[in-house]
N, C-alpha and C positions, 0 to 999 in steps of 0.2 A: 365335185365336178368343177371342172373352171373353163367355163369360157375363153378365151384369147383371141386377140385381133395381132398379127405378125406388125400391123404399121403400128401399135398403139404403143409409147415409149412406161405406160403403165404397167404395162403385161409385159415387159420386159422386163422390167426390174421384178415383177413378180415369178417369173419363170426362174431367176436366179435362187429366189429363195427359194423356190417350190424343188428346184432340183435338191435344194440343201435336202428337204424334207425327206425323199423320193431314199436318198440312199440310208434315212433312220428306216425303211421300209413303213412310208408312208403309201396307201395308195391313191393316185389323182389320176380322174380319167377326163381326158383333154376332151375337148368343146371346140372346133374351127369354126367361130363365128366372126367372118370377116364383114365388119360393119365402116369400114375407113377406105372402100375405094376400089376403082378395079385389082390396083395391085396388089391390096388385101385380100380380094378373093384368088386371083393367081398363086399366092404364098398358099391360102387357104388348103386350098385343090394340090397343090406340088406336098403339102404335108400328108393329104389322104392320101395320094399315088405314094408318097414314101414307107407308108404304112404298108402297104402291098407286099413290099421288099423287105419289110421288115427292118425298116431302118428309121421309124419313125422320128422318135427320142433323139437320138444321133440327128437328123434332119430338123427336127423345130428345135433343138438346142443353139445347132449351128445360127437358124436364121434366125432367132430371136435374141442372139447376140450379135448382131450385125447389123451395123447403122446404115446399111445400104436401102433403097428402094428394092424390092425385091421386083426382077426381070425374069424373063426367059433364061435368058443368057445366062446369068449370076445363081438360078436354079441348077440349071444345068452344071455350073460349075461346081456348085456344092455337093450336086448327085455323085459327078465322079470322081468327087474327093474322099466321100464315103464309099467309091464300090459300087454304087445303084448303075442300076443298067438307064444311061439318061432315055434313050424311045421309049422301051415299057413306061418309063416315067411320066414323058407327055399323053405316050396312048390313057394312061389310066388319070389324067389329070382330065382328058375330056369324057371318061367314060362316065355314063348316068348316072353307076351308083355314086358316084363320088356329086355329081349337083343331088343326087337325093340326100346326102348325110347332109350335107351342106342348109339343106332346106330342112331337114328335120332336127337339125339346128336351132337353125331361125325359128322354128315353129316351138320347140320347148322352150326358147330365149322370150318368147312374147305370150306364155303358157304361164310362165317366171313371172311376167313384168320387166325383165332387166332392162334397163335403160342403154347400155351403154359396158364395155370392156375396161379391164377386169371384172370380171364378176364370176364369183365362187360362191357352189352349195356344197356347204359342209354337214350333215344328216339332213335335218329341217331348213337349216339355216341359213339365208342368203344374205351374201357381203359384197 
């Protein structure tokens, strides 16, 4: 598992390698733990609604290579760069289930101890 924060320039650089990983058919199951900010949670939220559409991967790829603040706006642009339908995008960016994963997040991240992003459990083992 890897936790990730979209503002954290840590998890960026790790999201690089981890893609390298992903196509040796690694499996990593992404963690939206936005601990840097409103706009980290905004990112946060715009990756679970991306998920919906099944363009997750494609969606936190994009913004975690992108030295931008992530916005409304700059969401929205990236959604219909990929295809995503940008409304469903917002609608499912305020929907519950998406603050529940959010929160159930946060509530495995402090279950962890983890301090802080990047942070990866690889079997037992936390880095």
């Amino acid at each position: 598992m890897a936790f990730l924060d979209y503002r954290c320039p840590y998890c960026k650089k790790l999201t690089n390698i981890m893609s390298k990983m992903q196509a040796d058919n690694v499996r990593i199951i992404y963690k939206e733990w936005p601990i840097l900010g409103d706009s980290s949670v905004l990112a946060a939220r715009a990756g679970l609604a991306a998920d919906k559409q099944g363009k997750y991967i494609a969606f936190h790829t994009r913004l975690m290579n992108s030295r931008l603040i992530p916005t409304i706006a700059y969401i929205e642009e990236i959604a219909i760069e990929l295809g995503m339908n940008p409304s469903q995008l917002r609608e499912d960016m305020k929907s519950g289930s998406t603050t529940l994963s959010i929160q159930r997040t946060s509530a495995l991240a402090s279950a962890l101890s983890l301090i802080g992003t990047p942070a990866l459990v690889v079997g037992r083992t936390i880095v």
